[in-house]
C-alpha positions in Angstrom: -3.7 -11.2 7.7 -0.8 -11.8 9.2 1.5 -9.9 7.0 0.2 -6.8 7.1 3.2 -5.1 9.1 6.1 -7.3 7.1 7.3 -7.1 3.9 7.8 -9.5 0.8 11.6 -9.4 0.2 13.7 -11.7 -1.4 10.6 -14.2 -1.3 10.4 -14.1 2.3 8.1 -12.7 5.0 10.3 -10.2 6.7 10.2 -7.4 9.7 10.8 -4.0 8.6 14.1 -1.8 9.8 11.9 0.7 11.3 8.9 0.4 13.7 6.9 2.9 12.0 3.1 1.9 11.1 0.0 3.7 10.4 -3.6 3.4 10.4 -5.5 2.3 7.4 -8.5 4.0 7.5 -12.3 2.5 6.3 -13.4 5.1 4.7 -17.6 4.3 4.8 -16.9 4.0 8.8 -13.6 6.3 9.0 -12.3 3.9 11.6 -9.1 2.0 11.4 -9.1 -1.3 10.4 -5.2 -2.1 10.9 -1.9 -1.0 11.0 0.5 -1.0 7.5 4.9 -0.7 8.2 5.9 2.3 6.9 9.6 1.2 5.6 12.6 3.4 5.4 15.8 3.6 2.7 17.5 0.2 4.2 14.1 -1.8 3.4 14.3 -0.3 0.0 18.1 -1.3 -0.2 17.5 -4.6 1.1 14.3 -5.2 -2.0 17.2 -3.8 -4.5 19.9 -5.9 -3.9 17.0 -8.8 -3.6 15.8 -8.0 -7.4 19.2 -6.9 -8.4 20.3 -10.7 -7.5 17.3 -12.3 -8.9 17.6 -10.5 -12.1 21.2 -12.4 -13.6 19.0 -16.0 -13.5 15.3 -14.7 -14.4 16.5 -12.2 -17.0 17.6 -15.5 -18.6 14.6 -17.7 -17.9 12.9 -19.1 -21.8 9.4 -17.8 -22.5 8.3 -20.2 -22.0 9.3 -21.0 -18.1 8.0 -17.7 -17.7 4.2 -18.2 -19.4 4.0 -21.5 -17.3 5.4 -18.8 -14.2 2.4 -16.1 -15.2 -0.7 -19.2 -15.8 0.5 -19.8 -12.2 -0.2 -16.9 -10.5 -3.3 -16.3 -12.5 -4.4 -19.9 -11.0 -3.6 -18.6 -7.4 -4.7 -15.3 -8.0 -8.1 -17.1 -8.8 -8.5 -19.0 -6.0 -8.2 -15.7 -3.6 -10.1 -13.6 -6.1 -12.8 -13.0 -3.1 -10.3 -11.9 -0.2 -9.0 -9.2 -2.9 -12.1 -8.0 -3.4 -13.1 -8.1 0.1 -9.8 -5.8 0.9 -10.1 -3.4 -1.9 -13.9 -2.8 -0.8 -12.9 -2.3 2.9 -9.8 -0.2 2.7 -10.9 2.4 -0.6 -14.4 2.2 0.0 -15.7 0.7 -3.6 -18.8 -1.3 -3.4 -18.4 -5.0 -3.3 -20.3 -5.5 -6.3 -17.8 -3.0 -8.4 -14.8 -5.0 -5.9 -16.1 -8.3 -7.3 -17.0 -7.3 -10.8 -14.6 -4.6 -12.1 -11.9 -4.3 -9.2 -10.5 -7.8 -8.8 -11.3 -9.3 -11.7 -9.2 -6.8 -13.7 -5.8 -7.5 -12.2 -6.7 -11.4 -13.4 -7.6 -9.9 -16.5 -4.0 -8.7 -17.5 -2.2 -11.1 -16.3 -4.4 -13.5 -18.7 -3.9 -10.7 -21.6 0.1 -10.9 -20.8 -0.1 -14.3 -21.1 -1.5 -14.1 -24.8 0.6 -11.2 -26.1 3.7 -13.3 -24.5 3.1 -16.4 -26.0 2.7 -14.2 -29.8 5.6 -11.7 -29.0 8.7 -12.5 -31.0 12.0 -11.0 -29.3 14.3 -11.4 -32.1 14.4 -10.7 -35.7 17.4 -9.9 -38.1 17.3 -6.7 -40.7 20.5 -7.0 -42.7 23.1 -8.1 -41.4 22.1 -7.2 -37.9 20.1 -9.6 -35.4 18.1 -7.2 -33.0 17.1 -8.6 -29.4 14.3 -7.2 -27.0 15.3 -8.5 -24.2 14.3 -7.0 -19.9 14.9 -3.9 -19.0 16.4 -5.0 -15.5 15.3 -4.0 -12.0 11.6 -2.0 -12.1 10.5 0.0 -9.1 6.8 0.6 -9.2 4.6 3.1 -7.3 0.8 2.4 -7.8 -2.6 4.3 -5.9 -5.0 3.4 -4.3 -8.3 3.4 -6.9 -7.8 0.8 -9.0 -5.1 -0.8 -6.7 -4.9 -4.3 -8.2 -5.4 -3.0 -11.5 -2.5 -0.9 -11.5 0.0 -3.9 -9.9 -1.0 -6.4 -12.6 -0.8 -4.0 -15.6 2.5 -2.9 -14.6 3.9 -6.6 -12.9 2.6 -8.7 -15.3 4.9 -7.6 -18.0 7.4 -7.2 -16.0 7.8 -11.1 -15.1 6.7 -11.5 -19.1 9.9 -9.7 -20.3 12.0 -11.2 -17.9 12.4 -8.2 -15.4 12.7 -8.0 -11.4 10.8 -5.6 -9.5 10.1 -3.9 -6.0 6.9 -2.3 -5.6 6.0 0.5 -3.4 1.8 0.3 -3.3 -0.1 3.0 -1.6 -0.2 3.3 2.4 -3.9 4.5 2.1 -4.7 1.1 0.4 -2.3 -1.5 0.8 -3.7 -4.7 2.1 -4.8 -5.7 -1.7 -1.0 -5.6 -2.5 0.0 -7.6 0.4 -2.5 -10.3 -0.5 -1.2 -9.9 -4.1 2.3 -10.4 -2.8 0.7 -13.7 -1.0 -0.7 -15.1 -4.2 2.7 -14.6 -6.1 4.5 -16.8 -3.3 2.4 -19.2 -3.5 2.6 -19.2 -7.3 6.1 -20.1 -6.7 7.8 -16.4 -8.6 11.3 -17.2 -7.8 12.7 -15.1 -4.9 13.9 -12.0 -5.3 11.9 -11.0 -8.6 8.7 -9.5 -6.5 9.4 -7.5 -3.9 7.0 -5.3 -1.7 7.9 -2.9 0.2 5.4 -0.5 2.0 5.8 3.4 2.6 5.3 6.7 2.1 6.0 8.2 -1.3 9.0 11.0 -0.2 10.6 8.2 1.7 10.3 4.8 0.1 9.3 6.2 -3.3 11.8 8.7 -3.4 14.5 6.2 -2.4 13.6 3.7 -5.1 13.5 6.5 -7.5 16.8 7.5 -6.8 18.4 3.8 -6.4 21.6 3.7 -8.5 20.3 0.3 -9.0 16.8 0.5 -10.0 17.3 0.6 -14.4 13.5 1.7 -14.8 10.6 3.2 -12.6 6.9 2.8 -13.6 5.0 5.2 -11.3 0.9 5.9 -11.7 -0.5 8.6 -9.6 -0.9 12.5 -9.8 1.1 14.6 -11.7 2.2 16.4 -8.9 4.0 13.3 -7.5 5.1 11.9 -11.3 7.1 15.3 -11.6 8.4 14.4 -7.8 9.2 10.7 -9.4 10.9 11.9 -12.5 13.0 14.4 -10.8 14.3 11.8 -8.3 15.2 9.6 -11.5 17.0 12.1 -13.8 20.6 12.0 -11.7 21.2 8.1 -12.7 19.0 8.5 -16.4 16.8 5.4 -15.9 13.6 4.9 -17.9 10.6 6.6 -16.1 7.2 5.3 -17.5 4.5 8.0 -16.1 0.5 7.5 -16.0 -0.5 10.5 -14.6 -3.6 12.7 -14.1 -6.7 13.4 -16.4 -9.4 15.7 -17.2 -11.3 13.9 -20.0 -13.4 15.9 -22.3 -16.6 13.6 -23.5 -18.0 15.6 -26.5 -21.9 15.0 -27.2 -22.1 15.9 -30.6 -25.4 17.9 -31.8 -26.4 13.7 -34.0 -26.3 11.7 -30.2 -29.0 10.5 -28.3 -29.3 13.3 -25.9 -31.0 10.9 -22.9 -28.6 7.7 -23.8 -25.4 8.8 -24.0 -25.6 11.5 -21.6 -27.7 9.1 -18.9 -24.8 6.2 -19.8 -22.0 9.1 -19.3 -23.2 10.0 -16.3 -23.3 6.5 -14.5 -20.0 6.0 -16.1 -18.0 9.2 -14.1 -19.5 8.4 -11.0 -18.6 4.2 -11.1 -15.6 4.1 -8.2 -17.3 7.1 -6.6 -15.4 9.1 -9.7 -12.1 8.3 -8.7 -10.4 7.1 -12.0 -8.0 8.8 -13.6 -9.8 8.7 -17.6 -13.0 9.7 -16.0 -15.5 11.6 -18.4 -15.3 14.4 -16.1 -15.8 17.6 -18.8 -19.2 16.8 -20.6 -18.8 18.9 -23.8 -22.6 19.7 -25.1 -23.9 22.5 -27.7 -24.5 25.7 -26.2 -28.1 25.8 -27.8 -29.1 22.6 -26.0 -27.5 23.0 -22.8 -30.5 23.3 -20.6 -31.9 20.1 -22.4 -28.8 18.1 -21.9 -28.7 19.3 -18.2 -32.1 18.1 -17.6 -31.0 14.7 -18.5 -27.5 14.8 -16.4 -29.6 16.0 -13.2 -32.1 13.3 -13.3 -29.1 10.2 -13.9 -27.5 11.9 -11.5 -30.5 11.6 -8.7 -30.6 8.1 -9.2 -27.0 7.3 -8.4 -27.7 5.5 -4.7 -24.8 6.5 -3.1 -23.7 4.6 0.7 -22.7 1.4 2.7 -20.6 -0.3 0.1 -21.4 -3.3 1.3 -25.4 -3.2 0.7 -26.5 -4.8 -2.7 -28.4 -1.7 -4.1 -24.9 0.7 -3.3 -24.0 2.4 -6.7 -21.2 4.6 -5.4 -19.4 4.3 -1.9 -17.4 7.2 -0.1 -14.4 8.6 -1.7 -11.0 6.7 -0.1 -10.2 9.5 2.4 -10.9 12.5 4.3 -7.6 14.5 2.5 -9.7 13.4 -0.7 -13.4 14.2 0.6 -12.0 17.6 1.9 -10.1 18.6 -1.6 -13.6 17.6 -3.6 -15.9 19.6 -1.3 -13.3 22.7 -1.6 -13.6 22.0 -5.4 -17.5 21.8 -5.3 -17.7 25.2 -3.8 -14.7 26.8 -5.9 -17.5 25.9 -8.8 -20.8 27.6 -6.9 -18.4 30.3 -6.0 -17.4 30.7 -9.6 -20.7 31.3 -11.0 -20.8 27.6 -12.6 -24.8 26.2 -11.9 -25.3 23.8 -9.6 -28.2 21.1 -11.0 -27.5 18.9 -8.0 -25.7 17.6 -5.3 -23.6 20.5 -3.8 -21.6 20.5 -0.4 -21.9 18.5 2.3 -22.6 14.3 2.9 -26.0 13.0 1.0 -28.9 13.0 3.5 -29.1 10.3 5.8 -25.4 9.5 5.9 -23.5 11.1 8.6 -20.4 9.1 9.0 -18.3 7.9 6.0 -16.5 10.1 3.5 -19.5 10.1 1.1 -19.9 12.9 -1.6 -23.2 13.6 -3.3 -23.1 13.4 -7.2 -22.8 16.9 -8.7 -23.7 18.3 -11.8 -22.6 21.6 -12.7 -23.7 23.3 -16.0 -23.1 26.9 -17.4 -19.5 25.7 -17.0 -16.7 27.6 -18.8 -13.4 26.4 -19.6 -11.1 29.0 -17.5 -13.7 27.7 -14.2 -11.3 25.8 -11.7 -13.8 22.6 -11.8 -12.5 22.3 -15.5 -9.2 22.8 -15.2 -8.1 20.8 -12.0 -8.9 17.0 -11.4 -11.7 16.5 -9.0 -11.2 12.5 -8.4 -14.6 13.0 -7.5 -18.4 12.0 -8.8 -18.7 15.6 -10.2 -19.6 16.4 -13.2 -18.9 19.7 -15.4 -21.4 20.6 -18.8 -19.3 23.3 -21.0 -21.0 24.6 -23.8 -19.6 24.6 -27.5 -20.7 26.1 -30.6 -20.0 23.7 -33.3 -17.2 20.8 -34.1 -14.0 22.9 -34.4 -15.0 24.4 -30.7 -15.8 21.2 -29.1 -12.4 20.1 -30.6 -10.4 23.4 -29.3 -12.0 23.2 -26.0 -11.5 18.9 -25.5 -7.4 20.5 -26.1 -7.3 23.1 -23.7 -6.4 21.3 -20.7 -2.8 20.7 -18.9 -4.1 16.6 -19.4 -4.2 14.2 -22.6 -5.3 10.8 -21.2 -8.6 9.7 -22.7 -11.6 11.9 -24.5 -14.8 10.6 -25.1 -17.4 11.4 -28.0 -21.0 10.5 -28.6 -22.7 10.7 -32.2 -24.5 8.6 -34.6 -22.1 9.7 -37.3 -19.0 7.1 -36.8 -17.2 8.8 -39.7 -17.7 12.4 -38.1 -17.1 10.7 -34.7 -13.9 9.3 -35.7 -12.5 12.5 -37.7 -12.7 14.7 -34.5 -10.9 12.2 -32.7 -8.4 12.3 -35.0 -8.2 15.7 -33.4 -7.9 15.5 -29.7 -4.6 15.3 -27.9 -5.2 11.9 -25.8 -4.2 8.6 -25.6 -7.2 7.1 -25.7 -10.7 7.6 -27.5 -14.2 5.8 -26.5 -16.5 6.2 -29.3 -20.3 5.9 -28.3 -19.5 4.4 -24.6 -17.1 2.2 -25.7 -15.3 0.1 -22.6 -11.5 0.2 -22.2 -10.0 -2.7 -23.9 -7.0 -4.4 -22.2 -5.3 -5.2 -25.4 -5.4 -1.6 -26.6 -2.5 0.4 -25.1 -2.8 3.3 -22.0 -1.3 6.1 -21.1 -1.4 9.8 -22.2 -0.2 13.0 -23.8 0.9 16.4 -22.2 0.4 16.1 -18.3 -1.0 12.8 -18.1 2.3 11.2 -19.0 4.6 9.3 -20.9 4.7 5.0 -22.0 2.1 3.2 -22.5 0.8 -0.3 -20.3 -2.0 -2.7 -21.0 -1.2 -5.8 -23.7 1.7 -5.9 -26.2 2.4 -2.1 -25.5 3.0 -2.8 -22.1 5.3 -5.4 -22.3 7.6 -3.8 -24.6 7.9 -0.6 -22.2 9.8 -3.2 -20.2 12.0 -4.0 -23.0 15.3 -2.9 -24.1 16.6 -3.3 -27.9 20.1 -4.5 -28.7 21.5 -4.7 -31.6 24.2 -7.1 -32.8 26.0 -6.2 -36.1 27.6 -8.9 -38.7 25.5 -11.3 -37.2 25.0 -14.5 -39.6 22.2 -16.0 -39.5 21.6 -19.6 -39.3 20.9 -21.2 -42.4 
């Protein structure tokens, strides 16, 4: 790839202002496979004034220019569907099955779903004697991580282009080579210079400059909480929107009704897909205290048959976690649980037998947990699991609430009307009911902690909308 030390501004291929690169790591073989540019403020500048340019023309482009601009890139993004996979397998570590199946397919996916909510959405309307206008927000500066890499650039660049805005994007060093392709596909799809920029770097440098660009109207940042409080702060001095999809630690309630060995068998599988590393994993399992033994039983055993190593072997379930700053936090976090008094059913410290390279993590069950433990209070990102006991609805409620996070909950019963009043209840974003899959029409994002705005389908594309409102406006006859 012979962009992988350039970046995308202004639509063209250009040398960074610094000379600065790092390695990007393979995390199954923890050898390099290639150097990324680490930019500096003057790149940033330089993608600014590119989108700030680009933005008087495209902010003025007709819907539909900009659906036949979108059912182009999904057509290129298509053809190179493969290569993206192939990247995202090699620099994060998910399998290729999940890399072919889930990974790439999903930034496709919303660029398709942006297509149909764009060709519904009506920007105009009169009440009164007032006309009121959604129209683009203006320049977007995005920050995205490394699990779902593509996932997390479409969701948030696809209604971008749909409203009418310009963007530079900051992806993450550990895992950029999926975003360089990306930036590859949208060339070729012929997006107009200066709406997509890319620029690559390290968050306190290149994210904090776009942050804090005079000339960025709106940041869009997904990542830990940590570094969305980092984002937010940089913003406040020049007030510009700042859309946050931040950290989780989803409760998944098993009600006493469920199918003990289905839904806790399909929960398990579930946390540990992409090694554990997504942000609305069902990390906090949520069981009646009477039946905790019995529902451990059936975590322990799922759990052993989770085949965990080379991502690119066919029977791989899990791969390693994306690096050794993340292997190292999870196996302090494994022991902080065993030190805690929480019991271990399985897994534990240390690499799963027979792999002795690779940042691989054995799937971990802990049960016994209590709420005030550190494994259920701080994100793992990890394929760990923690079983908390509850004595009856109104504790598995008050338990699913006490938590920092409000992303996503998850509950399991074969009552649907009990299921759905108790999530009614729970401070979150988003609800699966009985293993039900995210649904890219339904909107993301989170309460408390876990951030502000919502992406995915029509939600999405208005967060990169601003109203307007024109008063004693006559409307045409």
């Amino acid at each position: 790839m012979s962009n992988r030390t350039k970046f995308y501004i202004n639509g063209e291929w250009v040398e960074p202002t610094t000379s600065e690169t790092i390695d990007v790591i393979n995390p199954a073989t923890e050898q390099s496979i290639g150097q990324v540019a680490m930019g500096g403020a003057a790149d940033v500048d330089k993608a600014v004034a590119a989108a700030k340019a680009a933005f008087e023309t495209f902010s003025q482009t007709t819907k539909e220019e900009r659906i036949a601009l979108l059912e182009a890139i999904v057509a290129k993004y298509v053809e190179r569907m493969g290569d993206v996979a192939a990247a995202i397998s090699e620099e994060m570590g998910a399998p290729l099955s999940l890399a072919n199946k889930a990974q790439a397919p999903a930034g496709a996916g919303h660029f398709m779903t942006t297509i149909k909510v764009l060709k519904e959405y009506e920007f105009e309307e009169d009440i009164g004697t007032s006309h009121i206008i959604k129209e683009a927000a203006g320049v977007c500066g995005f920050i995205t991580p490394w699990n779902w890499p593509i996932n997390q650039i479409a969701c948030k660049v696809a209604p971008a282009i749909a409203a009418g805005c310009t963007m530079v994007l900051k992806p993450s060093e550990v895992a950029p080579y999926n975003a360089i392709l990306f930036a590859e596909i949208l060339d070729a799809a012929g997006v107009p210079a200066g709406v997509f920029n890319l620029v690559n770097g390290d968050g306190p440098v290149v994210g904090g400059t776009l942050s804090a660009h005079p000339d960025v109207d709106m940041m869009s940042f997904t990542g830990s909480t940590r570094a969305g409080v980092e984002v937010a702060k940089n913003a406040a001095p020049t007030v510009k929107r700042v859309a946050q999809e931040l950290g989780g630690k989803s409760a998944n309630i098993i009600l006493d009704d469920a199918d003990f060995g289905k839904a806790i068998a399909r929960d398990v599988f579930g946390l540990v897909t992409n090694s554990g590393q997504s942000c609305n994993a069902p990390t906090r399992m949520l069981v009646p205290m009477s039946r905790m033994d019995e529902a451990a039983a059936v975590a322990k055993a799922a759990a052993e048959k989770v085949k965990v190593g080379d991502p690119n072997a066919e029977d791989t379930m899990i791969g390693p976690v994306v690096s050794e700053v993340q292997y190292n936090k999870i196996q302090a976090l494994i022991q902080a649980g065993i030190d805690e008094g929480a019991r271990l059913e399985t897994g534990g410290t240390g690499r799963p037998d027979g792999l002795n390279a690779g940042f691989y993590i054995k799937p971990t069950v802990f049960s016994h947990v209590t709420n005030d433990m550190t494994i259920a209070q701080e994100e793992i990102f990890g394929p760990v699991l923690t079983m908390i006991g509850y004595e009856d609805d109104e504790d598995a409620i008050r338990i699913a609430n006490d938590t920092v996070y409000g992303l996503s909950g998850y509950i399991s019963s074969e009552n649907s009307d009990r299921a759905k009043n108790i999530a009614r209840k729970i401070r979150t974003g988003n609800i699966h009911l009985n293993g039900a899959p995210a649904d890219q029409n339904a909107p993301f994002g989170g309460y408390k902690q876990s951030g502000n705005g919502r992406e995915w389908g029509r939600y999405g594309l208005e967060e990169f909308l601003e109203t307007k409102a024109i008063m004693g406006y006559t409307p045409k006859s």
